[in-house]
GUVO-606854 format. One record per residue: residue number from 1; residue in one letter; x, y, z of N, C-alpha, C in turn. Coordinates in steps of 0.1 Angstrom, whole numbers. Layout:
BEGIN
  seq  type   n.px   n.py   n.pz  ca.px  ca.py  ca.pz   c.px   c.py   c.pz
  NUM     A      X      Y      Z      X      Y      Z      X      Y      Z
...
# end
This chain:
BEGIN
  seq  type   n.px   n.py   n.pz  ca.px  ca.py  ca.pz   c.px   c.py   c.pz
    1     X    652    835   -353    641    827   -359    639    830   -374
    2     X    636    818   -381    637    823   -393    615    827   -395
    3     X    616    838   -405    603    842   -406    595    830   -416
    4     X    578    827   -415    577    819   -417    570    832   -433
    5     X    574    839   -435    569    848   -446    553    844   -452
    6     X    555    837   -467    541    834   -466    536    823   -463
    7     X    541    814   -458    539    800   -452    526    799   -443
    8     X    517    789   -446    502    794   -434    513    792   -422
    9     X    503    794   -407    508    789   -395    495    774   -393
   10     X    486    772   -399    478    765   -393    483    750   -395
   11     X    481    750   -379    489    735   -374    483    722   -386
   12     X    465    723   -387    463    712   -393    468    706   -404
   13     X    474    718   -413    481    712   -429    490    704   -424
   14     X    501    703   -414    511    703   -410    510    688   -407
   15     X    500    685   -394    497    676   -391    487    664   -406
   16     X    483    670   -412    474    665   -422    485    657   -432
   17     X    500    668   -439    502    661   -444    519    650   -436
   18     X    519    656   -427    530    643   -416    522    630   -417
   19     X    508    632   -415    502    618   -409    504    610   -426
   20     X    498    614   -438    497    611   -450    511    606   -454
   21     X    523    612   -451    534    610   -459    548    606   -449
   22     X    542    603   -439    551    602   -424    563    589   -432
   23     X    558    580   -437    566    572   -442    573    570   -457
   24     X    570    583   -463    577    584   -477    593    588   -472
   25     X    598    584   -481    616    588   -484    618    603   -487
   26     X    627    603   -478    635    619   -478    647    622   -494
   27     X    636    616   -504    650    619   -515    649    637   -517
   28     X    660    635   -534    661    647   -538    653    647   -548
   29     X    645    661   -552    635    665   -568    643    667   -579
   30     X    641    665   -587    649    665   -600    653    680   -607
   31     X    656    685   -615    656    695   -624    661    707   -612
   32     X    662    717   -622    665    734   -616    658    740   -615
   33     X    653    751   -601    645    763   -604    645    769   -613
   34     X    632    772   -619    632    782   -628    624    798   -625
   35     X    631    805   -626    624    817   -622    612    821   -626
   36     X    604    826   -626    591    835   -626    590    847   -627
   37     X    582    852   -636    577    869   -631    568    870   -635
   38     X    556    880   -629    543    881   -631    541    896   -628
   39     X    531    899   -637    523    911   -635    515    914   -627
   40     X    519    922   -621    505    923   -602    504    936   -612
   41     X    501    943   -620    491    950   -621    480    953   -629
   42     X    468    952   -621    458    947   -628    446    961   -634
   43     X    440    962   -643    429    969   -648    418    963   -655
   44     X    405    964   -649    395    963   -644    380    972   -654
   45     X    377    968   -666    367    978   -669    350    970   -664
   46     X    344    982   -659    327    979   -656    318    989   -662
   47     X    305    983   -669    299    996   -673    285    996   -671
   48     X    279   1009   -667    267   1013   -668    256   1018   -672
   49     X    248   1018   -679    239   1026   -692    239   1043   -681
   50     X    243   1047   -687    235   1064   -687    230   1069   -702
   51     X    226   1082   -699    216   1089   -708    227   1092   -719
   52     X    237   1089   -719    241   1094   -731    251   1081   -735
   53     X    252   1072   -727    256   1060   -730    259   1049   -718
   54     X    274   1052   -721    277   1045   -707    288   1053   -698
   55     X    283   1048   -687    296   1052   -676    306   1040   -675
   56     X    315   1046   -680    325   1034   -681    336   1036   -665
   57     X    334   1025   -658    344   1025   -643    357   1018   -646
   58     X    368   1023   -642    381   1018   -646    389   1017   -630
   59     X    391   1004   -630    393   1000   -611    406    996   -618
   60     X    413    997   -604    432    994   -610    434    985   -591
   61     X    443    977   -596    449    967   -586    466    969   -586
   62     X    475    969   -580    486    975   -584    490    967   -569
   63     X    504    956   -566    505    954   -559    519    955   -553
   64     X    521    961   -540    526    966   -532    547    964   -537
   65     X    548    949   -540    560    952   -546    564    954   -557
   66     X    551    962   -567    557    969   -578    558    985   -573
   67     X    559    987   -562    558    998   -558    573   1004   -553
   68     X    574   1020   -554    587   1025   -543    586   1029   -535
   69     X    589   1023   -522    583   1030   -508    602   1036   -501
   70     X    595   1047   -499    608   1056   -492    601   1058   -477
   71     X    611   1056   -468    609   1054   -451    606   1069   -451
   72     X    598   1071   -439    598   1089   -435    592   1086   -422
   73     X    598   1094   -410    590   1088   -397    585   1083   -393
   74     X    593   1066   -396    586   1057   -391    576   1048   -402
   75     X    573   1054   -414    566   1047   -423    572   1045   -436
   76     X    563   1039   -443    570   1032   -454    561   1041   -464
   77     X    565   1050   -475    556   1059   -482    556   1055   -497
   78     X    542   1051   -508    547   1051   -518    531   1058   -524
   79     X    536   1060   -540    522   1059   -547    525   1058   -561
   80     X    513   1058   -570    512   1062   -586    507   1073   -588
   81     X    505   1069   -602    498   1084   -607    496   1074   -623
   82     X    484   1072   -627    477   1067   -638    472   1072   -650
   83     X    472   1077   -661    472   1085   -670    460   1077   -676
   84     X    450   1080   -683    444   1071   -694    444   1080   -703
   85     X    442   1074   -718    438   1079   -725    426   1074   -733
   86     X    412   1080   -738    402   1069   -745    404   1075   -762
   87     X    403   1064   -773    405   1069   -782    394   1061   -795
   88     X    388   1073   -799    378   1066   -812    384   1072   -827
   89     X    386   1064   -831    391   1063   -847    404   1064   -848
   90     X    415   1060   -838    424   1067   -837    430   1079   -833
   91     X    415   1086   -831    418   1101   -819    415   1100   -805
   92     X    424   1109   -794    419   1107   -782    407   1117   -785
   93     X    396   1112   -776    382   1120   -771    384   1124   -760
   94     X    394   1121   -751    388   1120   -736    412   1116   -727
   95     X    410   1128   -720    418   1118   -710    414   1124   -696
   96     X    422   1112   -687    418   1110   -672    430   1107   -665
   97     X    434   1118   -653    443   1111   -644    435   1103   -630
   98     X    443   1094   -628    442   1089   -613    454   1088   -605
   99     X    453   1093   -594    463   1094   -583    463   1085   -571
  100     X    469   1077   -562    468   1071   -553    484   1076   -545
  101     X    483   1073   -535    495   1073   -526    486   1062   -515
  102     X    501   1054   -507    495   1040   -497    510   1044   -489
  103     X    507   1042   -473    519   1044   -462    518   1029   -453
  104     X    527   1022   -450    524   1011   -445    539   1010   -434
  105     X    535   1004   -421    547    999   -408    557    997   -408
  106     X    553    983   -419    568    974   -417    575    977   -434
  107     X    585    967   -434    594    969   -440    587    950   -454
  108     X    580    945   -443    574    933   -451    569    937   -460
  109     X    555    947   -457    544    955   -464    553    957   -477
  110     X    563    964   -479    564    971   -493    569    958   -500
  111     X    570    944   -501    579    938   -508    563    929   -510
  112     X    553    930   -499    539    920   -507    537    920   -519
  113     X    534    906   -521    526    906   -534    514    902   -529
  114     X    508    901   -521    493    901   -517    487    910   -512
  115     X    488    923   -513    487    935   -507    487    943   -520
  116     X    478    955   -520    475    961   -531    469    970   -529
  117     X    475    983   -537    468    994   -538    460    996   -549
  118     X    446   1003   -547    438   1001   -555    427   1014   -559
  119     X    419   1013   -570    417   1026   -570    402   1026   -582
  120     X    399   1037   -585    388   1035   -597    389   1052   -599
  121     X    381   1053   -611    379   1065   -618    371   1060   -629
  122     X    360   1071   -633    345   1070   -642    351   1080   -655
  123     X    352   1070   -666    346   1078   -679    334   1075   -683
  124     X    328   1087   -691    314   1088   -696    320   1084   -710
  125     X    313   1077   -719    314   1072   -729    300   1071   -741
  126     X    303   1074   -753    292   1072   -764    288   1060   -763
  127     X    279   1058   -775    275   1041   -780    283   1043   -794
  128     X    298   1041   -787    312   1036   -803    319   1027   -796
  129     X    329   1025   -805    343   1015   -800    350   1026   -803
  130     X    358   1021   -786    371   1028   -785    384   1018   -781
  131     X    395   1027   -779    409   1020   -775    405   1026   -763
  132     X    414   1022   -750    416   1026   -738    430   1025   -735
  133     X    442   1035   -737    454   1038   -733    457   1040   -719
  134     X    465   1029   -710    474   1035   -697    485   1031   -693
  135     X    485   1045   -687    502   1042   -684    504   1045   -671
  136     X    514   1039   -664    516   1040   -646    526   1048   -644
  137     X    530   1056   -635    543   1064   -626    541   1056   -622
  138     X    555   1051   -613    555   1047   -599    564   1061   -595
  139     X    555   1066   -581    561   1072   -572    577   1072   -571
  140     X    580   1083   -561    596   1076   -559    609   1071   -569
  141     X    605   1074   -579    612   1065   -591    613   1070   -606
  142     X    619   1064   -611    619   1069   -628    610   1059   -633
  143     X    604   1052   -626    592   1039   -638    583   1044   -642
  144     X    582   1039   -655    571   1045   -661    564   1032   -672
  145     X    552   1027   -668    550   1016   -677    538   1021   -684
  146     X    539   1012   -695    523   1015   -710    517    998   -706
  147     X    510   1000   -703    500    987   -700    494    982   -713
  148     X    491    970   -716    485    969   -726    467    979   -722
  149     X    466    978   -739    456    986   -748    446    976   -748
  150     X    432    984   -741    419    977   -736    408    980   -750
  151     X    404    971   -751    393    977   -768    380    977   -763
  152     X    373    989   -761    359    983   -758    350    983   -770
  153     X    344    973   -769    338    969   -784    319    971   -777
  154     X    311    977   -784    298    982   -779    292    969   -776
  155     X    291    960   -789    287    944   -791    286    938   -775
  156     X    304    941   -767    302    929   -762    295    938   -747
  157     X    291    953   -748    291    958   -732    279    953   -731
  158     X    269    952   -739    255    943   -736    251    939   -745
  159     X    245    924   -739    238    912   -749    228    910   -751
  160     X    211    914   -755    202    910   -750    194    914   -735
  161     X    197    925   -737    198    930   -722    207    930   -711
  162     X    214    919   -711    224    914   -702    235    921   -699
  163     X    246    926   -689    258    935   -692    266    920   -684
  164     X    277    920   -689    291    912   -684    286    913   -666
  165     X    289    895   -666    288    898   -655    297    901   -640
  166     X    296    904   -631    307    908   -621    310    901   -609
  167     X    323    901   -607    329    890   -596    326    899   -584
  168     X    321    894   -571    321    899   -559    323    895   -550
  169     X    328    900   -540    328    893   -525    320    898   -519
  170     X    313    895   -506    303    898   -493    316    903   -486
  171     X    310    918   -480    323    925   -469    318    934   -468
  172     X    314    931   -450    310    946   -445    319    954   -444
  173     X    312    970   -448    318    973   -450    309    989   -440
  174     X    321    997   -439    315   1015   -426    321   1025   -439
  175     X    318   1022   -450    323   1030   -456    307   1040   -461
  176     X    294   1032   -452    280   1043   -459    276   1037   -472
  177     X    282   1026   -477    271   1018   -490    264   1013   -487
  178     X    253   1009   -495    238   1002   -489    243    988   -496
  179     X    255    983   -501    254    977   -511    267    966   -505
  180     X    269    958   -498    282    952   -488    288    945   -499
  181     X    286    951   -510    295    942   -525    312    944   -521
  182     X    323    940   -521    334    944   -526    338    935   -546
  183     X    341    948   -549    350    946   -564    361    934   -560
  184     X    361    922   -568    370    913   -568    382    920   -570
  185     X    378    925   -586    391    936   -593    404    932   -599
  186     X    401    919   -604    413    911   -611    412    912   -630
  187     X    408    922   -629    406    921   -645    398    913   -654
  188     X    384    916   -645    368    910   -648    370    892   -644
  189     X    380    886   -638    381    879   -636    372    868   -624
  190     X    371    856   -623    365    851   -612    376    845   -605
  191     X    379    845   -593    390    844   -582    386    824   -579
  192     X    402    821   -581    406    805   -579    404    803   -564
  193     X    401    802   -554    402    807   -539    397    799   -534
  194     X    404    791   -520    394    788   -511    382    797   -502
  195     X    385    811   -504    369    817   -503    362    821   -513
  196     X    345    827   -509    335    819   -514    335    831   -524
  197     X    332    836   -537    331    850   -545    317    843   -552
  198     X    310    860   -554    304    855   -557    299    864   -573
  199     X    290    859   -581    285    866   -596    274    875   -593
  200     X    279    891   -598    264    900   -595    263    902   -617
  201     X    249    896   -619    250    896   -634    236    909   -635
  202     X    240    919   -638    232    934   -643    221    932   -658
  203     X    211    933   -655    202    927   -665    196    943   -665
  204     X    196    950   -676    190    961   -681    175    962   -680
  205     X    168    955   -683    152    956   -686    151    947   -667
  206     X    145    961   -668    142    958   -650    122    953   -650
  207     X    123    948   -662    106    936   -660    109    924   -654
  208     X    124    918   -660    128    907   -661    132    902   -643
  209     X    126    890   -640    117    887   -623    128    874   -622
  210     X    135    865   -628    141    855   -628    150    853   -644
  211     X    166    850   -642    174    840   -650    178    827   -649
  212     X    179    822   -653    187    813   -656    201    814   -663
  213     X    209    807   -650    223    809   -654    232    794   -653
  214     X    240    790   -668    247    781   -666    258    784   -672
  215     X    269    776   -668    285    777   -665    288    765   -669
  216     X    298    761   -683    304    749   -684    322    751   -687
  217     X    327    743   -685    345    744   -686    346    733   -694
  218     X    352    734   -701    358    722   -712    349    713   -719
  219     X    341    723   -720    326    718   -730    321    711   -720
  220     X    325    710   -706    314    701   -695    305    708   -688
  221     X    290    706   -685    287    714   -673    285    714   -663
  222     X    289    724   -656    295    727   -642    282    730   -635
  223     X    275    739   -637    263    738   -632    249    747   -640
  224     X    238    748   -634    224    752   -642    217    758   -629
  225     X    215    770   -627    210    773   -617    200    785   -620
  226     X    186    784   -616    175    797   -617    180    807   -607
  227     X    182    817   -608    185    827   -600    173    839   -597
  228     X    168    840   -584    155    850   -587    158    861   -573
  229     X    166    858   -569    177    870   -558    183    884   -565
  230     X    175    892   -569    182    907   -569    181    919   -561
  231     X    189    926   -565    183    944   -562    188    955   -572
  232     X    174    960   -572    173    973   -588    179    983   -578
  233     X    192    988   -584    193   1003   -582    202   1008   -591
  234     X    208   1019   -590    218   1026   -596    231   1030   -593
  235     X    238   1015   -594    251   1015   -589    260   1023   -595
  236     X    272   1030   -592    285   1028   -595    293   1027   -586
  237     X    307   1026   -587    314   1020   -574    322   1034   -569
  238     X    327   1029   -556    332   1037   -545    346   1031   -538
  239     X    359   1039   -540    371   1039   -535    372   1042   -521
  240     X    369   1033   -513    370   1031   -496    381   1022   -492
  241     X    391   1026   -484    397   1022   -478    409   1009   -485
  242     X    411   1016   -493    418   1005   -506    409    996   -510
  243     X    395    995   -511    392    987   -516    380    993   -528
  244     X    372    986   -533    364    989   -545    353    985   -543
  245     X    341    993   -535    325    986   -538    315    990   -544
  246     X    305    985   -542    292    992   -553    289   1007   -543
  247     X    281   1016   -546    274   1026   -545    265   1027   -553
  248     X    258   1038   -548    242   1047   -552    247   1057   -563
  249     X    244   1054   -575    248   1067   -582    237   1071   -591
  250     X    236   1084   -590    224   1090   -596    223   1092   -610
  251     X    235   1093   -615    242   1099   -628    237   1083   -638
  252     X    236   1073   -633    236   1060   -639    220   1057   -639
  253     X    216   1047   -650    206   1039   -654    201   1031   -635
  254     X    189   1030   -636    191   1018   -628    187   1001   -632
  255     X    195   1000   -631    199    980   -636    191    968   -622
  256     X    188    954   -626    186    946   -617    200    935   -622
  257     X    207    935   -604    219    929   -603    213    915   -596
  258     X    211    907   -601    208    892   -599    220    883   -591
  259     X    223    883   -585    232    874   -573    231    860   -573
  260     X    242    852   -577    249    839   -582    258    837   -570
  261     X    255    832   -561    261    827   -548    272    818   -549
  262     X    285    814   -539    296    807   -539    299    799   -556
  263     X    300    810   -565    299    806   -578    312    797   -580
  264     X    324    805   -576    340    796   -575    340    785   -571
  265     X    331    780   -567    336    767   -557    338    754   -564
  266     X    326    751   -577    335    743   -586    341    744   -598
  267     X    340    757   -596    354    758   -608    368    760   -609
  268     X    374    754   -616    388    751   -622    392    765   -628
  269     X    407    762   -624    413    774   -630    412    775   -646
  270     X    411    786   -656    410    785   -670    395    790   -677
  271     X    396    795   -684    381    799   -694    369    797   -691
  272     X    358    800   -684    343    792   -682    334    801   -693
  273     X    322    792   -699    313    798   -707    305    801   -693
  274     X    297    814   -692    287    820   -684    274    821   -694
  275     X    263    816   -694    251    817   -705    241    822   -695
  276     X    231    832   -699    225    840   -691    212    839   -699
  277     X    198    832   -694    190    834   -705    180    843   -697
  278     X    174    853   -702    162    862   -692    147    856   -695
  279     X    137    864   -692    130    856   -693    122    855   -709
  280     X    130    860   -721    128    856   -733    135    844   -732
  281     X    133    844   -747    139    831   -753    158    830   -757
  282     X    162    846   -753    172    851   -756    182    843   -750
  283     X    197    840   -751    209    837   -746    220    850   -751
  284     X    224    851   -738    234    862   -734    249    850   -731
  285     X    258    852   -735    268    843   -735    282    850   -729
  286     X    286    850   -725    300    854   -719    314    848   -717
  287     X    322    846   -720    337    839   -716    344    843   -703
  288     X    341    843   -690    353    844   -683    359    836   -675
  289     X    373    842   -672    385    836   -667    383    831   -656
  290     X    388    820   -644    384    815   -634    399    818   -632
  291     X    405    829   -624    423    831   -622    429    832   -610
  292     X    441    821   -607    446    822   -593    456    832   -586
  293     X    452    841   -587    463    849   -587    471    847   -576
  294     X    476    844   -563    487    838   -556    488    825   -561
  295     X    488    822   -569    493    809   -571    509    805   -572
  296     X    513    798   -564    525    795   -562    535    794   -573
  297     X    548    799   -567    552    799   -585    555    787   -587
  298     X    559    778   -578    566    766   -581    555    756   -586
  299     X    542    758   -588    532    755   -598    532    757   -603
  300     X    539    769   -612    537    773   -622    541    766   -635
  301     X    552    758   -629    555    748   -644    558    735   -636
  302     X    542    726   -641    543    714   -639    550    702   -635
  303     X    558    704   -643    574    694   -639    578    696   -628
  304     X    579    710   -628    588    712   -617    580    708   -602
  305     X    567    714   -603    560    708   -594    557    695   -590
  306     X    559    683   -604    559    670   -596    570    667   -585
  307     X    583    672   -595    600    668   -590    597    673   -575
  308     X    592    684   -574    593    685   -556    583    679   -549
  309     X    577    671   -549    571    664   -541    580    649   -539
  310     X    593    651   -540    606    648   -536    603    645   -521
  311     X    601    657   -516    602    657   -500    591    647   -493
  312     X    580    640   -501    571    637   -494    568    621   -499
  313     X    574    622   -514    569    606   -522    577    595   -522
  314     X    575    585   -529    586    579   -532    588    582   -545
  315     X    603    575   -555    608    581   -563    601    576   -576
  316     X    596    564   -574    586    558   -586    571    564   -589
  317     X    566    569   -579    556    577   -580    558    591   -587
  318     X    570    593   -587    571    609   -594    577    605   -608
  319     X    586    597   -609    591    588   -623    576    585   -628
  320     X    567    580   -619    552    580   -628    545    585   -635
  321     X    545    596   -631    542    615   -633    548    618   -640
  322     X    563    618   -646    566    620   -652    570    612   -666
  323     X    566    600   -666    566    594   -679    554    596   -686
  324     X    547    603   -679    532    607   -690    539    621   -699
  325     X    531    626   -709    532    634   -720    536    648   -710
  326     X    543    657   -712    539    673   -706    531    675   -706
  327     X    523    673   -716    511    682   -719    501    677   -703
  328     X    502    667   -703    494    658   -693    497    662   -680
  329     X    508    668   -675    517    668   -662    505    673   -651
  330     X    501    691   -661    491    698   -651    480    686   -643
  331     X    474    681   -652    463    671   -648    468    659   -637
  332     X    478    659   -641    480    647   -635    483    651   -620
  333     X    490    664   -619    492    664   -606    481    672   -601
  334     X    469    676   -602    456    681   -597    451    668   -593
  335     X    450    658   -604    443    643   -598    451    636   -585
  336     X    462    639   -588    475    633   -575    467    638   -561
  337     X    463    653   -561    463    658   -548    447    655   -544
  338     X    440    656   -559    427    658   -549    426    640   -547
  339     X    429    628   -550    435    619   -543    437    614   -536
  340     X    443    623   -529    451    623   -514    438    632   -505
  341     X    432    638   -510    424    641   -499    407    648   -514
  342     X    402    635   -509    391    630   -517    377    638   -511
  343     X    379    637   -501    370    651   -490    365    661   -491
  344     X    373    668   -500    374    689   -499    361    684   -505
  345     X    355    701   -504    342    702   -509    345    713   -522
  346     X    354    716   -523    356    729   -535    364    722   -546
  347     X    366    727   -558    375    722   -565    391    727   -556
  348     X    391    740   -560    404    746   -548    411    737   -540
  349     X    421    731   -540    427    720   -528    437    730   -519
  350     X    434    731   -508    439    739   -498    453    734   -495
  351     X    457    718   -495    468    712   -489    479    715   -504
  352     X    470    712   -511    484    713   -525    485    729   -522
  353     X    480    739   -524    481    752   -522    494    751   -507
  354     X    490    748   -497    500    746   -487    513    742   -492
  355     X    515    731   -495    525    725   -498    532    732   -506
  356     X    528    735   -521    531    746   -528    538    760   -528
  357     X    532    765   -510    540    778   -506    551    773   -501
  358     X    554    760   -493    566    757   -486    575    755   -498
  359     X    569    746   -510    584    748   -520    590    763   -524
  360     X    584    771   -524    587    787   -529    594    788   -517
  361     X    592    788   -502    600    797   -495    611    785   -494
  362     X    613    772   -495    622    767   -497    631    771   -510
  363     X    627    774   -517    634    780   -535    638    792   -528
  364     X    634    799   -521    637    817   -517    644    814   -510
  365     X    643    802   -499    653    808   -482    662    802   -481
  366     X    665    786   -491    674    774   -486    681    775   -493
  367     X    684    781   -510    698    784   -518    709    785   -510
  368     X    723    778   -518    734    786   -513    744    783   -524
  369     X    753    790   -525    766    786   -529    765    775   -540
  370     X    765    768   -528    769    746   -535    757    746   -543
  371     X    745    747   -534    731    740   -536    723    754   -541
  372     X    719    760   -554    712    772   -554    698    765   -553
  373     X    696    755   -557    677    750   -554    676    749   -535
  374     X    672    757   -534    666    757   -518    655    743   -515
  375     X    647    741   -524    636    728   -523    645    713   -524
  376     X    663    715   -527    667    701   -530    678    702   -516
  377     X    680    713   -510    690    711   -496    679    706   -488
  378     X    686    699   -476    685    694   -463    676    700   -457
  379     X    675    714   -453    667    724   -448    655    726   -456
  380     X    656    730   -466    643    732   -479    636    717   -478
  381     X    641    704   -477    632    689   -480    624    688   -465
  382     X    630    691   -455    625    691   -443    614    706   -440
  383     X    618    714   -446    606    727   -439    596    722   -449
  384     X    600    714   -463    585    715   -473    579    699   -469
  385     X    580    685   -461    574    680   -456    572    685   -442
  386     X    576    695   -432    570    693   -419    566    710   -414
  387     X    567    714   -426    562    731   -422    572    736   -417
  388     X    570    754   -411    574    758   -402    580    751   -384
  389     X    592    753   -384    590    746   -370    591    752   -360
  390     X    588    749   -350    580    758   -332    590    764   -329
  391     X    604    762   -330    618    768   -330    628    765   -336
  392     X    637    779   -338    651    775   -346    660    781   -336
  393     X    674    776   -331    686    775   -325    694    774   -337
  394     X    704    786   -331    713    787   -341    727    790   -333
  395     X    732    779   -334    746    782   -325    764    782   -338
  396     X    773    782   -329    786    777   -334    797    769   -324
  397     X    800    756   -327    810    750   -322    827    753   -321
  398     X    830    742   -317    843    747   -312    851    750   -329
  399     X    851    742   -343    853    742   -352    847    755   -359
  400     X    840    766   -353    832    776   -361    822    769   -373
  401     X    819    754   -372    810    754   -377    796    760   -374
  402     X    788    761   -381    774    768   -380    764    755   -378
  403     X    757    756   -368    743    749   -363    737    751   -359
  404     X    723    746   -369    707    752   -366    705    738   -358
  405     X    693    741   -350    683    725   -348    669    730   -345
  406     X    666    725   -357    647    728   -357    639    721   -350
  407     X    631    721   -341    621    714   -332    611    721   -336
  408     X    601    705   -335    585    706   -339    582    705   -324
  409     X    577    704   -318    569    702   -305    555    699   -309
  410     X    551    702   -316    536    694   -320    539    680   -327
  411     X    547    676   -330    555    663   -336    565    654   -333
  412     X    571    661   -320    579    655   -314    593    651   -324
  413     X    600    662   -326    609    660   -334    619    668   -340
  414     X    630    669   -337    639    680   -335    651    674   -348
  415     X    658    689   -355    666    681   -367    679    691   -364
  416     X    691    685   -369    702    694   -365    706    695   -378
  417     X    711    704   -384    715    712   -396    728    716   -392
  418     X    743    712   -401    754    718   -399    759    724   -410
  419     X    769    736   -411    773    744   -422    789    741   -419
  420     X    795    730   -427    812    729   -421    821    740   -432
  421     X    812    741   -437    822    753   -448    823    771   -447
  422     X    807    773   -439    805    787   -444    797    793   -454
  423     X    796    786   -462    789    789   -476    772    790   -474
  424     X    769    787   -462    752    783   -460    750    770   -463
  425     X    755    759   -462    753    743   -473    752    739   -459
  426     X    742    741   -452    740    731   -444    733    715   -443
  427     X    741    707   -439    734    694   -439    727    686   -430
  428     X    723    678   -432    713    672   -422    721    660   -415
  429     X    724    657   -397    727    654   -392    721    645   -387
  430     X    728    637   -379    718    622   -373    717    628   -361
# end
């Protein structure tokens, strides 16, 4: 059986987009894979007024296949070791190690990119600007990386009272917090997701009883909402179980964290203005990133993502798409999908997300030889219009050719695949 790796299993996409596209043409996508590489490692600054300044929290995200895991009884073993350095005027003041180690089953675990080890550690800090220097070990290995150089500038750690505000999720959690926050932890980022995250914005002057908060993207706005939902205490966060939540810390100020509910839901990926007015006349202003981090690679460059919808369109409709400007392409295919299904209630479209993973494991699993684009063979056009299928048979004939035959049983529909060479170039049979 072939593994469906990251591919959902949920029958509905499957059925959602057969019924939509049951009668488009089985052609081929244009152009060549192009590779990708991305940084899964992420760092994270949050800060808290203390008596001598701030407590500065430094959360790290580091994901599982930037990692070296060496087998030992049955497990898979790896870790880092995190160095920082803080530096004012060009001198260090201050360094800090952090250590993690993570042990995991399978042999899957160590190659995730959606899996992550994670971590925090507190510097105490003046009221100056500093650099913030780090560098990663990876366990197991000779790697050693310099991360880019974090600047903290006093200006921007509070505005008017206001401190940057923070991405969260709701997750119970037995780790003893009073506080069921989890750390998003994408590098102060707000998460692209079909789940709900939500904004905890930390207002210093704990008189202030109600803000008002609005959010616009591309000079449009998104929304205007009074927020009068908090709770005053004296957070810093707490390293539980790989993950990152708030805590009770005594050593810190205590702050009123005001709660901005399913804040992601209509926002687009890319820059959002956050404007925070308290109950002066004051505006607190913020820039953050709205970022998808699994995002598919074969979205990642527009073209390439019209050309594969090969498997599902006809050929004038993508010739469509593509006689508009590049610059245009992104847009055009966001409008294509939400489109096709006009319904969703989030910006997020779940089905292009779908679709999107089946062209990558078709790019990863259907290369060969003849054909290195996996999304333009026989097997890659059929797994990325009909999903995973309920079984794969894999025989050899009397010629030693090689033959799969995929059956859907939810679709009534079975495909035979032959390899007459050897090379993996299997083709699609009547």
């Amino acid at each position: 059986m072939i593994k469906p790796g990251l591919i959902s299993k949920r029958n509905i996409f499957s059925w959602i987009l057969f019924l939509l596209f049951a009668s488009s043409a089985l052609a081929q996508p244009k152009g060549q894979f192009a590779a990708f590489q991305r940084n899964n490692i992420f760092l994270e600054t949050n800060f808290v007024p203390s008596d001598t300044g701030y407590a500065c929290f430094i959360s790290y995200r580091i994901s599982f296949d930037n990692l070296i895991f060496v087998k030992n009884d049955h497990k898979f073993n790896a870790g880092i070791t995190l160095d920082f350095e803080l530096l004012n005027d060009s001198k260090i003041v201050e360094r800090k190690t952090s250590s993690k180690s993570i042990s995991v089953d399978s042999y899957d675990s160590t190659i995730s990119q959606k899996d992550f080890l994670q971590g925090v550690l507190r510097l105490d800090i003046g009221r100056k600007n500093y650099v913030l220097n780090s560098f990663v070990s990876i366990a197991n290995g000779d790697r050693n990386l310099h991360l880019d150089s974090i600047k903290i500038n006093q200006a921007e750690i509070i505005k008017h009272s206001v401190l940057r505000p923070i991405a969260v999720i709701k997750d119970g959690t037995d780790c003893g917090t009073e506080f069921p926050f989890q750390l998003v932890n994408f590098e102060n980022t707000i998460p692209f997701s079909p789940s709900s995250a939500e904004l905890l914005i930390p207002v210093a002057d704990t008189s202030v009883s109600k803000i008002i908060v609005s959010v616009t993207q591309d000079k449009k706005a998104v929304f205007t909402k009074a927020i009068s939902d908090y709770v005053t205490n004296k957070f810093g966060f707490l390293d539980c179980n790989d993950k990152i939540y708030f805590q009770k810390s005594d050593g810190n100020k205590a702050l009123k964290y005001f709660y901005v509910p399913d804040v992601n839901g209509e926002l687009k990926e890319g820059p959002a203005d956050v404007e925070v007015k308290t109950d002066s006349s004051k505006m607190a202003s913020f820039i953050i990133h709205v970022f998808w981090n699994d995002k598919p690679r074969s979205l990642m460059m527009p073209e390439m993502a019209i050309q594969c919808l090969a498997a599902i369109e006809k050929p004038e409709v993508i010739d469509s798409l593509l006689s508009l400007d590049k610059d245009e392409y992104a847009k055009a295919l966001s409008e294509y999908w939400n489109g096709k299904f006009p319904e969703k209630k989030h910006v997020f479209n779940e089905y292009e997300f779908e679709y999107y993973q089946r062209v990558d494991y078709a790019l990863k699993k259907f290369g060969s030889v003849v054909n290195k684009n996996g999304a333009k063979s026989d097997r890659g056009m059929i797994y990325i219009r009909y999903g995973q299928p309920d079984e794969i048979k894999r025989d050899y004939n009397n010629s030693n050719m090689a033959i799969e035959i995929w059956t859907y049983k939810r679709l009534n529909k079975e495909f035979l695949f032959t390899d007459k060479t050897g090379l993996g170039n299997y083709t699609l049979g009547q």
